[in-house]
PDB file of N, CA, C, O and CB in Angstrom:
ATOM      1  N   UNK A   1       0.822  -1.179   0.000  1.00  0.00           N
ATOM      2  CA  UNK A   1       0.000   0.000   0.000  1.00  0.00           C
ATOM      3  C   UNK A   1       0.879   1.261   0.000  1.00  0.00           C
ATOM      4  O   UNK A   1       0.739   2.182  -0.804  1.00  0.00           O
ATOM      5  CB  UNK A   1      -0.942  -0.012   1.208  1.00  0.00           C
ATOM      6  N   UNK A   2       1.874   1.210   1.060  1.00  0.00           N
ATOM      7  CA  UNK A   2       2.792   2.566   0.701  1.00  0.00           C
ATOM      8  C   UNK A   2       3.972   2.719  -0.432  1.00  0.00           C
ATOM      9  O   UNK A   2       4.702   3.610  -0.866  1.00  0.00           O
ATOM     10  CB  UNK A   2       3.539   2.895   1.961  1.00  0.00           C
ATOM     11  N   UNK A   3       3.734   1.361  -0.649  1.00  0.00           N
ATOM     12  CA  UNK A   3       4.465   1.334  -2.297  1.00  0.00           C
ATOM     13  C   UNK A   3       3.748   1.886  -3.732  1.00  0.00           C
ATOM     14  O   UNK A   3       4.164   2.275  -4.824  1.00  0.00           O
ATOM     15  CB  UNK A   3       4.715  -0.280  -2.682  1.00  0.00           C
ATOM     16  N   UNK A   4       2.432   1.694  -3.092  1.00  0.00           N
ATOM     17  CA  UNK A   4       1.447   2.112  -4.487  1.00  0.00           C
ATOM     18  C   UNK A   4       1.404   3.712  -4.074  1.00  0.00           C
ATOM     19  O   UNK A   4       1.985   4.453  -4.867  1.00  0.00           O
ATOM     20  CB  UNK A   4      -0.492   1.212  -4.595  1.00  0.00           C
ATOM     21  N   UNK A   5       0.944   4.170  -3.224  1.00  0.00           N
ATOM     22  CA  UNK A   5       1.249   5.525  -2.884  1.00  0.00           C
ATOM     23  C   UNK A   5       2.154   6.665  -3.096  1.00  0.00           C
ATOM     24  O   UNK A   5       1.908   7.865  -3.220  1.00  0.00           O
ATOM     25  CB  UNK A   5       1.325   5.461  -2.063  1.00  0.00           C
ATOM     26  N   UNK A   6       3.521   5.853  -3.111  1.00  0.00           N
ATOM     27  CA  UNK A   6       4.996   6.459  -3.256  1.00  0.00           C
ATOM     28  C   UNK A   6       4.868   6.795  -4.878  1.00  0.00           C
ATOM     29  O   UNK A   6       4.850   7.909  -5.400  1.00  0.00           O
ATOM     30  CB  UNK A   6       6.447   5.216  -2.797  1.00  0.00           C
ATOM     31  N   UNK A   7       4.770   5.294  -5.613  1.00  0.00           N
ATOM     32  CA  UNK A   7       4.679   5.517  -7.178  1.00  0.00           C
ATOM     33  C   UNK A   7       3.545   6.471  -7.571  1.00  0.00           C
ATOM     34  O   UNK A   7       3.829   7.166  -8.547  1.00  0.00           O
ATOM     35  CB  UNK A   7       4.421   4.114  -7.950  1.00  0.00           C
ATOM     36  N   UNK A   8       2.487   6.646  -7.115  1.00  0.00           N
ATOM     37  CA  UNK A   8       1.203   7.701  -7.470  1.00  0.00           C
ATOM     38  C   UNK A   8       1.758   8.977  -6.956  1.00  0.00           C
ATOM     39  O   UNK A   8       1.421   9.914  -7.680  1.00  0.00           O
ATOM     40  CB  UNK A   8      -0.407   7.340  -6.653  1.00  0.00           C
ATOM     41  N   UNK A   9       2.423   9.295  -6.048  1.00  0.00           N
ATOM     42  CA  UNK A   9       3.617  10.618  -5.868  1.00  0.00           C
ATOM     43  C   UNK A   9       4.284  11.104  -6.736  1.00  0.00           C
ATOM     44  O   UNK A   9       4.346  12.281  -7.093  1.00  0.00           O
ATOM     45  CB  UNK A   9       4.656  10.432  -5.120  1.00  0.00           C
ATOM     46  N   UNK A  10       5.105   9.720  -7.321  1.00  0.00           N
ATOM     47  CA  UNK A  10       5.855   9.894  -8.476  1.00  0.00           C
ATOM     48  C   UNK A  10       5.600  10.072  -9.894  1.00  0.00           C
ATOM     49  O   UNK A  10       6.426  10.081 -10.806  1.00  0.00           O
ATOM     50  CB  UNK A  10       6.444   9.106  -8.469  1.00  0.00           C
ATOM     51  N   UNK A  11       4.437  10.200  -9.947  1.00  0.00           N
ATOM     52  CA  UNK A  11       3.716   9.961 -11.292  1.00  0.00           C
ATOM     53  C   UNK A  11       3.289  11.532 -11.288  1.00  0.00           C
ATOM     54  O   UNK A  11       3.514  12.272 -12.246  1.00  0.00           O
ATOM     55  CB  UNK A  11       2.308   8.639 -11.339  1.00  0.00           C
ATOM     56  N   UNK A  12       2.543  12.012  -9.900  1.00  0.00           N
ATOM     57  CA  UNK A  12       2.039  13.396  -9.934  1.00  0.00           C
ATOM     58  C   UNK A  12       3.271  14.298 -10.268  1.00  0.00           C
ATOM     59  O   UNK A  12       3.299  15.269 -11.024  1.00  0.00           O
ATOM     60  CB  UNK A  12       1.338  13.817  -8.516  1.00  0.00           C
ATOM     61  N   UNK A  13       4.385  13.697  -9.453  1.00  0.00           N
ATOM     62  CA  UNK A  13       5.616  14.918 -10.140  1.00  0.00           C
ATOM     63  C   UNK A  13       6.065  14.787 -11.150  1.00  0.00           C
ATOM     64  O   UNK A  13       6.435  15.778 -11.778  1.00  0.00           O
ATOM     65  CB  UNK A  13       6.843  15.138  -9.570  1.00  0.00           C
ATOM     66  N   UNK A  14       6.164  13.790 -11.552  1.00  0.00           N
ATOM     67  CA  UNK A  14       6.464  13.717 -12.936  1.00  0.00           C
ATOM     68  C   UNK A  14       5.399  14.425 -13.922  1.00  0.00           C
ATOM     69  O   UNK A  14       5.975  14.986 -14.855  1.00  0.00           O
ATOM     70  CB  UNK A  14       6.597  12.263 -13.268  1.00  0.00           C
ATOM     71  N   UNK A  15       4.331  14.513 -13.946  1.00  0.00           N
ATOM     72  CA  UNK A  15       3.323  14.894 -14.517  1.00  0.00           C
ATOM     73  C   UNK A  15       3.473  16.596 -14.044  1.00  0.00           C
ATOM     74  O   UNK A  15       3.619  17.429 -14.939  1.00  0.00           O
ATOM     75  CB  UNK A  15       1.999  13.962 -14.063  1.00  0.00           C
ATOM     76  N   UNK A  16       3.439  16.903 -13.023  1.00  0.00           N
ATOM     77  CA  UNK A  16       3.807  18.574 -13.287  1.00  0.00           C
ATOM     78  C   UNK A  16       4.857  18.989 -13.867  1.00  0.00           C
ATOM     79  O   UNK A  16       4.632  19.904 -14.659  1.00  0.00           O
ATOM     80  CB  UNK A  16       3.951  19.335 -12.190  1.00  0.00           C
ATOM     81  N   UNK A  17       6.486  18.500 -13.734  1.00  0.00           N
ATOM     82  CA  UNK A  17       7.427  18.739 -14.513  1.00  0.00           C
ATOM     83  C   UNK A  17       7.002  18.642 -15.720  1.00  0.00           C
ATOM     84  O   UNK A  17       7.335  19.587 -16.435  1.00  0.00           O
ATOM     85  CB  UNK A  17       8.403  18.074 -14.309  1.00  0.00           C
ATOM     86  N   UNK A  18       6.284  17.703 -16.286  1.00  0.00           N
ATOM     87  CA  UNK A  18       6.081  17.784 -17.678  1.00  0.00           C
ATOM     88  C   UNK A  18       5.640  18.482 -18.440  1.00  0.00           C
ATOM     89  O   UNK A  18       6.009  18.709 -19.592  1.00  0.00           O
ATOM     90  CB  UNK A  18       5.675  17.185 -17.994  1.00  0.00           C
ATOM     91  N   UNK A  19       3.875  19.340 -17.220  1.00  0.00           N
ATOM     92  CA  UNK A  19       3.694  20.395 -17.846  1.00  0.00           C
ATOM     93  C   UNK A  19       4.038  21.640 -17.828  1.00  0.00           C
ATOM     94  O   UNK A  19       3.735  22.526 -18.627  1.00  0.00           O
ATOM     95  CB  UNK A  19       2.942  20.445 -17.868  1.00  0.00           C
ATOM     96  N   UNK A  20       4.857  21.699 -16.641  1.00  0.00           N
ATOM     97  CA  UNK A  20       5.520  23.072 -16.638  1.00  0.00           C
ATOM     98  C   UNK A  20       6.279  23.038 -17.708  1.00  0.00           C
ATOM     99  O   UNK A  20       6.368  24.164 -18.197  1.00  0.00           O
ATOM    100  CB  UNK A  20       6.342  23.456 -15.439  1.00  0.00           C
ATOM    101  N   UNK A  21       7.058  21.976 -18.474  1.00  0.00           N
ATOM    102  CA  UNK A  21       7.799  22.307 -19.382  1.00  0.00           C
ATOM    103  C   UNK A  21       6.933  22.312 -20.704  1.00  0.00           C
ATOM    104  O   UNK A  21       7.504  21.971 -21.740  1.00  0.00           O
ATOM    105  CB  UNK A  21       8.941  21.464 -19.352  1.00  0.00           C
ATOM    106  N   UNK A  22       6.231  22.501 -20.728  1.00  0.00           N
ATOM    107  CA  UNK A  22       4.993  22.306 -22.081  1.00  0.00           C
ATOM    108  C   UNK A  22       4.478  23.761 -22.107  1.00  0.00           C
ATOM    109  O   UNK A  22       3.841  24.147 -23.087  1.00  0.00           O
ATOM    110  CB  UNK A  22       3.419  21.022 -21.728  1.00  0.00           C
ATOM    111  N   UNK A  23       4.761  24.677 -20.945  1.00  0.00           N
ATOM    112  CA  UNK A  23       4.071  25.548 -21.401  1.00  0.00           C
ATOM    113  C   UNK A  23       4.808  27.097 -21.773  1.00  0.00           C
ATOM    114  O   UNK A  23       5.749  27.625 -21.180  1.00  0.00           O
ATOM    115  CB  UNK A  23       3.058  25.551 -20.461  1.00  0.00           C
ATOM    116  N   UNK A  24       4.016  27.628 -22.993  1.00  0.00           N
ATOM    117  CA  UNK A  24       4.364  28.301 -23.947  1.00  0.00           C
ATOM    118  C   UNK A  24       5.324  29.725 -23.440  1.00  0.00           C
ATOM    119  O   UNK A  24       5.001  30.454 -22.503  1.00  0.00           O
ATOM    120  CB  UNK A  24       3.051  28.550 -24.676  1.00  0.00           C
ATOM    121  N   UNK A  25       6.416  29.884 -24.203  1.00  0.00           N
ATOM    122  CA  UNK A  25       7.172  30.386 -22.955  1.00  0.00           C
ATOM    123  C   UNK A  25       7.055  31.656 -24.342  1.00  0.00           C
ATOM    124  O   UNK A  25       6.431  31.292 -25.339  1.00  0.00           O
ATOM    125  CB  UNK A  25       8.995  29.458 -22.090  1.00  0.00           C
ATOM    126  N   UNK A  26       7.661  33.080 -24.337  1.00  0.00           N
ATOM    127  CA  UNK A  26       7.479  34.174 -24.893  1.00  0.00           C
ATOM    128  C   UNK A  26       9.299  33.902 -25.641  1.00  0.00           C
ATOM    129  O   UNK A  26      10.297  33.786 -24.929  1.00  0.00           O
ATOM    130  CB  UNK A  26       6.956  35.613 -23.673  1.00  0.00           C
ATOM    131  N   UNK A  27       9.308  33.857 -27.094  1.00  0.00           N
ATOM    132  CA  UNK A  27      10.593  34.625 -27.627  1.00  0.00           C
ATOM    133  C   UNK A  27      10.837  35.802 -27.901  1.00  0.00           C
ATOM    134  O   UNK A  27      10.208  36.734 -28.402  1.00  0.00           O
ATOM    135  CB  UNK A  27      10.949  34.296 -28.553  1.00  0.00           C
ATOM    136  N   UNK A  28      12.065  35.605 -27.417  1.00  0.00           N
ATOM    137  CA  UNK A  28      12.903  37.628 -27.695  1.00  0.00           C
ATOM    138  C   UNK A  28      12.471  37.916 -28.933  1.00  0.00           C
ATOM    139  O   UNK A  28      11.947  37.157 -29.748  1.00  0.00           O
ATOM    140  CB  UNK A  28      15.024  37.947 -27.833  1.00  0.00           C
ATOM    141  N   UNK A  29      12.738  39.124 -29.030  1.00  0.00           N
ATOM    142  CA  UNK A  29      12.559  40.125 -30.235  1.00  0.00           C
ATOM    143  C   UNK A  29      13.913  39.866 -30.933  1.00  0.00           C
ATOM    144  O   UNK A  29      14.983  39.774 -30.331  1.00  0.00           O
ATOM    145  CB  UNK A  29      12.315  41.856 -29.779  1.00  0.00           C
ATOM    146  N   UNK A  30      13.820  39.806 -31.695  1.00  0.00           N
ATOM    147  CA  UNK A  30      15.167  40.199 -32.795  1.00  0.00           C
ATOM    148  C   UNK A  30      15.752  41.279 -33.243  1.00  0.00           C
ATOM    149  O   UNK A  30      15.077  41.970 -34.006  1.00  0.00           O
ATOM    150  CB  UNK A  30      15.026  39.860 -33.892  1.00  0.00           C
ATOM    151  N   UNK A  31      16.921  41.661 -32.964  1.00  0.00           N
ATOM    152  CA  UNK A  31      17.343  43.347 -32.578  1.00  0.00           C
ATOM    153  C   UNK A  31      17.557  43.944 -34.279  1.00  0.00           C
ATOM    154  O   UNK A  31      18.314  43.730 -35.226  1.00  0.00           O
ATOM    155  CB  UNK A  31      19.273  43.514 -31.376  1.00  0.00           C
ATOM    156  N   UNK A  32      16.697  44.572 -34.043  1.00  0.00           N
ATOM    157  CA  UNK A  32      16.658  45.723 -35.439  1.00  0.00           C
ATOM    158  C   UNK A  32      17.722  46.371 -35.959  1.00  0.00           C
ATOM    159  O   UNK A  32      17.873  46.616 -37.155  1.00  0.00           O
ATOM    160  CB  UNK A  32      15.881  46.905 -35.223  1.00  0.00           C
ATOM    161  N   UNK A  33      18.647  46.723 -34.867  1.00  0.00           N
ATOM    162  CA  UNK A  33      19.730  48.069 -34.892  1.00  0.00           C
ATOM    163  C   UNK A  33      20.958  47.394 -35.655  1.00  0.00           C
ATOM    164  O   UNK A  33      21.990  48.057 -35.761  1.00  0.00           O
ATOM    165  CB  UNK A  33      20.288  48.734 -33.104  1.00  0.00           C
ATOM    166  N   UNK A  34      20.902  46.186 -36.159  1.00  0.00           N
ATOM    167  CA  UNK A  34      22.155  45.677 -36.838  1.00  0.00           C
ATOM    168  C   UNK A  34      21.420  44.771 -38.205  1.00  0.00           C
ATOM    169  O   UNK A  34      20.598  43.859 -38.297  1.00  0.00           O
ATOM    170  CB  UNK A  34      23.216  44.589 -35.605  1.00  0.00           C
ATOM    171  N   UNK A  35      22.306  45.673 -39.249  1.00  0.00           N
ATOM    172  CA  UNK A  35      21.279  45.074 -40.572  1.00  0.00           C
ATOM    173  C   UNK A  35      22.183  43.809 -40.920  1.00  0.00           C
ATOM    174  O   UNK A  35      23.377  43.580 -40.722  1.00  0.00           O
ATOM    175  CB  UNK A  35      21.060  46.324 -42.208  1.00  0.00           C
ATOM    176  N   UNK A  36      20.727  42.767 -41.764  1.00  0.00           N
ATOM    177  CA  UNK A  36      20.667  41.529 -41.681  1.00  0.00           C
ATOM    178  C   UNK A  36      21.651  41.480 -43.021  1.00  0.00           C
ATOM    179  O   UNK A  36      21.206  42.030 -44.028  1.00  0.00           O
ATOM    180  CB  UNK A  36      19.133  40.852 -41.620  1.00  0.00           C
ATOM    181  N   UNK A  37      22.887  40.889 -43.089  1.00  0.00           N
ATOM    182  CA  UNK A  37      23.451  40.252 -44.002  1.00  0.00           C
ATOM    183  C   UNK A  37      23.822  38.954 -44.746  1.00  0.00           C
ATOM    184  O   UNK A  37      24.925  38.441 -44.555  1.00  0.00           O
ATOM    185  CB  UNK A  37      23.985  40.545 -43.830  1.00  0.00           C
ATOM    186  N   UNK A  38      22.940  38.426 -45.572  1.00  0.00           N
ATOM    187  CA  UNK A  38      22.875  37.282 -45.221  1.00  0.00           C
ATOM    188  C   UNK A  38      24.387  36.358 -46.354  1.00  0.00           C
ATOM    189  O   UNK A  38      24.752  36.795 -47.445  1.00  0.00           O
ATOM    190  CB  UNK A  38      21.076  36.865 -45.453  1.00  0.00           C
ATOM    191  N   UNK A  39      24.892  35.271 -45.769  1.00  0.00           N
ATOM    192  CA  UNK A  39      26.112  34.958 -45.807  1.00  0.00           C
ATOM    193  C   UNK A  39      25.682  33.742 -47.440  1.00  0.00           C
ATOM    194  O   UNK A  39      24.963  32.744 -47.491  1.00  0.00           O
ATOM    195  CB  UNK A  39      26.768  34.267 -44.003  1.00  0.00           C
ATOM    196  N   UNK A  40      26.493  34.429 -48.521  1.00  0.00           N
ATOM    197  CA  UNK A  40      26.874  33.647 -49.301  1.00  0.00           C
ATOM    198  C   UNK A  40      26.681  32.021 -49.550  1.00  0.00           C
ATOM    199  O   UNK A  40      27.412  31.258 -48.917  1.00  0.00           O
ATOM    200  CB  UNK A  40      27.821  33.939 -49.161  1.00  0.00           C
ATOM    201  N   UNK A  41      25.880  31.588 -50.302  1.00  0.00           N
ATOM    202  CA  UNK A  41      26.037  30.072 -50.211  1.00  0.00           C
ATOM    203  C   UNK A  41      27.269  29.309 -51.161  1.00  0.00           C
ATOM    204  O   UNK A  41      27.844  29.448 -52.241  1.00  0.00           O
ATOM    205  CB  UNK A  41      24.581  29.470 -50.664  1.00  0.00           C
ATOM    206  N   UNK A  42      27.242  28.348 -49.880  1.00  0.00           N
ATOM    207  CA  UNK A  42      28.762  27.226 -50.517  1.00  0.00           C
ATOM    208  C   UNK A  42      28.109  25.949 -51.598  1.00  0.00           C
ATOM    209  O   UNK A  42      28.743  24.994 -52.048  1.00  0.00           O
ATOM    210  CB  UNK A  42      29.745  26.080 -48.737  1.00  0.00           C
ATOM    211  N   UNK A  43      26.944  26.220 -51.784  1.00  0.00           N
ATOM    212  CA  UNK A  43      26.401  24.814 -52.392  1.00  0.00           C
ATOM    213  C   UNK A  43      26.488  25.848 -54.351  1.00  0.00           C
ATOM    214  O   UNK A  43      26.260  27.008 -54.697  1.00  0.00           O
ATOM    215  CB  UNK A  43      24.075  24.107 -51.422  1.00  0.00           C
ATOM    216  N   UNK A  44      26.906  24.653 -55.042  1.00  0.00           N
ATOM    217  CA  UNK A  44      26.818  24.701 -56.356  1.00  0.00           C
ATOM    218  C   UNK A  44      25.783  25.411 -57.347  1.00  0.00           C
ATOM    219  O   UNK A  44      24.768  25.027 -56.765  1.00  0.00           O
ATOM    220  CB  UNK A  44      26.811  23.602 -56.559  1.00  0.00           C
ATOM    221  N   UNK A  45      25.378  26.039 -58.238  1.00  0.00           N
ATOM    222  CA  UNK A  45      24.212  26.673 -58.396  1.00  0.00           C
ATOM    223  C   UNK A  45      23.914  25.471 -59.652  1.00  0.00           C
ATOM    224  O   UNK A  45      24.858  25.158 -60.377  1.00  0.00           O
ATOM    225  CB  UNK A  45      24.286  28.508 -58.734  1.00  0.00           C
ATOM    226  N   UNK A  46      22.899  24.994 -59.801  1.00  0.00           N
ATOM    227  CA  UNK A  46      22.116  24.191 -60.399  1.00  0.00           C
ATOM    228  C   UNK A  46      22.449  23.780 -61.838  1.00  0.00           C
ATOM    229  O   UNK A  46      23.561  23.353 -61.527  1.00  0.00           O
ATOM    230  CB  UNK A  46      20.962  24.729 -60.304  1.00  0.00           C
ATOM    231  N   UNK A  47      22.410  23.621 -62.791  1.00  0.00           N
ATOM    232  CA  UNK A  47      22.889  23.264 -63.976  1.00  0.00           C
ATOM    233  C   UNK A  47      21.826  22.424 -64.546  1.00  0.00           C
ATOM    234  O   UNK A  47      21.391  21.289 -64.353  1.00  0.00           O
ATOM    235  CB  UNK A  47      24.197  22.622 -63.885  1.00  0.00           C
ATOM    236  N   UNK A  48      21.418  24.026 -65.800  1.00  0.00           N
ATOM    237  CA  UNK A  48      19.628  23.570 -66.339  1.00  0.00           C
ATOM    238  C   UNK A  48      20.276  22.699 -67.470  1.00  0.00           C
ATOM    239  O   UNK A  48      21.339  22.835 -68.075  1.00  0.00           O
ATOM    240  CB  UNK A  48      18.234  25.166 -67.116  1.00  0.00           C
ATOM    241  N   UNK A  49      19.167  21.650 -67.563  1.00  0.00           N
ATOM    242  CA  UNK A  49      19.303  20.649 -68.689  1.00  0.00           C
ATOM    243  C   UNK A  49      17.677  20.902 -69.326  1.00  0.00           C
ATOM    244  O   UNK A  49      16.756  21.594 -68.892  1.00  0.00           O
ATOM    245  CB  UNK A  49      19.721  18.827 -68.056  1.00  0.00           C
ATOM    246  N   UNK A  50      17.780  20.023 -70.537  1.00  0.00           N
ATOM    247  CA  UNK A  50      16.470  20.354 -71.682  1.00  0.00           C
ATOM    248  C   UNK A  50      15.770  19.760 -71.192  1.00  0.00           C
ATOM    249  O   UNK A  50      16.126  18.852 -70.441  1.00  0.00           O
ATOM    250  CB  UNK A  50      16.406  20.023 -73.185  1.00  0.00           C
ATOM    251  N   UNK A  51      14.662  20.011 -71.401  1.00  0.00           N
ATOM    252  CA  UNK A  51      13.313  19.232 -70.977  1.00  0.00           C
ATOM    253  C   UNK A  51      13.396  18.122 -71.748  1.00  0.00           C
ATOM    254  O   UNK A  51      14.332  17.992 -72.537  1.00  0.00           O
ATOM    255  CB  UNK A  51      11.878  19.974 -71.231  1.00  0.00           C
ATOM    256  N   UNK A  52      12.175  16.941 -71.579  1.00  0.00           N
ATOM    257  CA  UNK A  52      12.586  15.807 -72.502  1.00  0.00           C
ATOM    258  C   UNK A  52      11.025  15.759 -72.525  1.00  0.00           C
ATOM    259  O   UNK A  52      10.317  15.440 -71.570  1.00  0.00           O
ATOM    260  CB  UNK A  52      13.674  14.343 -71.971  1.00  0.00           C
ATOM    261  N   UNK A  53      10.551  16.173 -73.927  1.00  0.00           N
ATOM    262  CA  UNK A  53       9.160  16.395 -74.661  1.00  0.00           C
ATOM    263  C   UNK A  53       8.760  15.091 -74.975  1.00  0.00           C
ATOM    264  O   UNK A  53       7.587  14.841 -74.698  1.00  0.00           O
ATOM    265  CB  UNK A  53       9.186  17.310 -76.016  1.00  0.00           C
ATOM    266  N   UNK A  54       9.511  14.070 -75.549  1.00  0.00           N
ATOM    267  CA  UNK A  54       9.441  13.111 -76.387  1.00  0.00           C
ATOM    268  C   UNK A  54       8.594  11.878 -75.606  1.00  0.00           C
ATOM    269  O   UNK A  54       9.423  11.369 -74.851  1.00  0.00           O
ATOM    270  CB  UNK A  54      10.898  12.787 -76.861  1.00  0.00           C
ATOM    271  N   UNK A  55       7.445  11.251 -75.471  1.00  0.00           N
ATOM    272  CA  UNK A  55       6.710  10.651 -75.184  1.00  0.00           C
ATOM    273  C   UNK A  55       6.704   8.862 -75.832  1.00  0.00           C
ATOM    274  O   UNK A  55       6.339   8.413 -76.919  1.00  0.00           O
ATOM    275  CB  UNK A  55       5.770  11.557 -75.434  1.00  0.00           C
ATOM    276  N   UNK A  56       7.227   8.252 -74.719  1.00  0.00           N
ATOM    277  CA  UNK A  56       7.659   6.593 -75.304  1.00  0.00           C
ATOM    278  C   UNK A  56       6.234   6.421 -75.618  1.00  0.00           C
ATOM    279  O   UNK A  56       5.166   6.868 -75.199  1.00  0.00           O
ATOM    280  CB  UNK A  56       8.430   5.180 -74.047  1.00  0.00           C
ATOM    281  N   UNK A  57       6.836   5.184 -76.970  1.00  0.00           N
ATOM    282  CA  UNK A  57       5.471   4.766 -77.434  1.00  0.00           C
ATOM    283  C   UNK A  57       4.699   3.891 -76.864  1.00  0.00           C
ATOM    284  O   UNK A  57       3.784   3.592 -77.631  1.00  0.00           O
ATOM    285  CB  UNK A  57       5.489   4.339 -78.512  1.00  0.00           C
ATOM    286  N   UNK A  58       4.634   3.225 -75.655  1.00  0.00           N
ATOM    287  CA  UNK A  58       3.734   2.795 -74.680  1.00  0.00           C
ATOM    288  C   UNK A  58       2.827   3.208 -74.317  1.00  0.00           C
ATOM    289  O   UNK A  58       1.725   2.682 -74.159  1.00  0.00           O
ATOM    290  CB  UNK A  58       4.039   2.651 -73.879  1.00  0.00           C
ATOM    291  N   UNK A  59       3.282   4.528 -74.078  1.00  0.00           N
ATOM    292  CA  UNK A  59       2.490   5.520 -73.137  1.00  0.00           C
ATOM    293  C   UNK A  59       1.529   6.422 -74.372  1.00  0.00           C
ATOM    294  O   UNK A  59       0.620   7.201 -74.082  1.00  0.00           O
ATOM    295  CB  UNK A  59       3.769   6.693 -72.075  1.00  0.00           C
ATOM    296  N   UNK A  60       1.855   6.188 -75.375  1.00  0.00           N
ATOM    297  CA  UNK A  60       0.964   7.213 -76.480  1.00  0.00           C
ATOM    298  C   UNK A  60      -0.666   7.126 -76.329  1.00  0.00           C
ATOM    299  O   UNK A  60      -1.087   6.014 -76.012  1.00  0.00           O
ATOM    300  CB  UNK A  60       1.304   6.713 -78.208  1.00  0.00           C
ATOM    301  N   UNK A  61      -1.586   8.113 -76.506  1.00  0.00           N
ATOM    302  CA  UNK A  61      -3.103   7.919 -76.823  1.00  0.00           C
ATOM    303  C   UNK A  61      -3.242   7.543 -77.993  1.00  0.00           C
ATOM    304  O   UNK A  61      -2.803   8.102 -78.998  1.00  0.00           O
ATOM    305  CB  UNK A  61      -3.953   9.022 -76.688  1.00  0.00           C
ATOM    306  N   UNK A  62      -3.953   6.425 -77.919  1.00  0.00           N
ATOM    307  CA  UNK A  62      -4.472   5.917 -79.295  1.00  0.00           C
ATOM    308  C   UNK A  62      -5.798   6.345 -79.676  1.00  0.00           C
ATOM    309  O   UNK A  62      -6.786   6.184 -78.960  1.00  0.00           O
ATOM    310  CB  UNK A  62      -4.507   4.448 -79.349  1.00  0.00           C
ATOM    311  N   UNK A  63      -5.809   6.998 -81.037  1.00  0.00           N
ATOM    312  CA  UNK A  63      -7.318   7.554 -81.107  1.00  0.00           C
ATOM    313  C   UNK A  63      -8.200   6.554 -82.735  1.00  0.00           C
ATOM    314  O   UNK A  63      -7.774   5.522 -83.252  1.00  0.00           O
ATOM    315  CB  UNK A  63      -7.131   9.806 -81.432  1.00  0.00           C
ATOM    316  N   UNK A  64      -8.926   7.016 -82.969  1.00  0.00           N
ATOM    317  CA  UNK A  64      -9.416   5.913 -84.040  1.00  0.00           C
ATOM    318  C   UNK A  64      -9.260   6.846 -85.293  1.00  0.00           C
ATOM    319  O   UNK A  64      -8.966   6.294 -86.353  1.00  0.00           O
ATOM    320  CB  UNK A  64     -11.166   5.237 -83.805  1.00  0.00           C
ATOM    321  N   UNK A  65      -9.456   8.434 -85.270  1.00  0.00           N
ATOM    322  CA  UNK A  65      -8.746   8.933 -86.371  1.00  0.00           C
ATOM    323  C   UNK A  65      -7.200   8.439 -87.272  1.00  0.00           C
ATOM    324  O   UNK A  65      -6.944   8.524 -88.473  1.00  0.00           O
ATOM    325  CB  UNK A  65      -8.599  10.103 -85.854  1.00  0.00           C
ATOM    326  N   UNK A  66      -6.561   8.035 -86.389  1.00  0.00           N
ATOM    327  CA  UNK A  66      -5.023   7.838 -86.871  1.00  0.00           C
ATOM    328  C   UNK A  66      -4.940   6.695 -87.088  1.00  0.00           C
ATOM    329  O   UNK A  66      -3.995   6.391 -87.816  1.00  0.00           O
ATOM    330  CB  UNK A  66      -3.898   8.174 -86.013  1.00  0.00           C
ATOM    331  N   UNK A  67      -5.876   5.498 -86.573  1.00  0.00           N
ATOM    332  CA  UNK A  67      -5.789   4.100 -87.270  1.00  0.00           C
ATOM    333  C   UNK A  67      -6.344   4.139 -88.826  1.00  0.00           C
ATOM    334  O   UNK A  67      -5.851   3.597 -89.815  1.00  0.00           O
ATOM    335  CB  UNK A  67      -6.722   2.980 -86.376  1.00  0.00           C
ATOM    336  N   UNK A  68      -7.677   5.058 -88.707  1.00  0.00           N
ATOM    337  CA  UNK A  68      -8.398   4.961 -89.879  1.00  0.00           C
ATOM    338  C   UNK A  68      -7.632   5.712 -90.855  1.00  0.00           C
ATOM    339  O   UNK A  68      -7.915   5.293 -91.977  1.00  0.00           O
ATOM    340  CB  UNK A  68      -9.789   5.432 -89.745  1.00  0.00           C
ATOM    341  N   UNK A  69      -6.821   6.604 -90.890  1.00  0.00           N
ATOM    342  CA  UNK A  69      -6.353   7.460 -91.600  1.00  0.00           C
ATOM    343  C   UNK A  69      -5.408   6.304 -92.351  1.00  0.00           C
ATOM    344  O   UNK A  69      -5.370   6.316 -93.581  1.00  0.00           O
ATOM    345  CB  UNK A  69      -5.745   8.758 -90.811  1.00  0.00           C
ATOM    346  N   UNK A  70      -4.651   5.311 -91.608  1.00  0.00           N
ATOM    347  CA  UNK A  70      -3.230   4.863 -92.104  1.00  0.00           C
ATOM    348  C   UNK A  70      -3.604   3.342 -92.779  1.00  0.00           C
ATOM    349  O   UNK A  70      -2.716   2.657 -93.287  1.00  0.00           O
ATOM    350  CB  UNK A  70      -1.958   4.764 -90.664  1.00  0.00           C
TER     351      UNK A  70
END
């Protein structure tokens, strides 16, 4: 019995630590008086390639104009 008691102690504190840390705390302001410079990137800049228009013939719509035509 004072074993079940002790752990139901331990559960209540644990359970307030938890929500004290859950609750919504206020962030600083971000100081205005020093302008924002933002730092150069080290990553590669992209390298455009052609689109690829060309549609395999699997995938084509078959319509009944173009059978009848040929």
């Amino acid at each position: 019995m004072e074993r079940e008691r002790q752990q139901k102690l331990e559960e209540e504190e644990e359970i307030k630590r938890l929500r004290k840390e859950l609750i919504p705390k206020a962030q600083l302001m971000p100081y205005f008086d020093r302008p924002f410079v933002p730092r150069r990137s080290e990553k590669q800049p992209t390298v455009p390639r052609e689109p690829k228009f060309c549609i395999p013939r699997h995938k084509t719509i078959k319509c009944c104009r173009c059978h009848a035509m040929t």
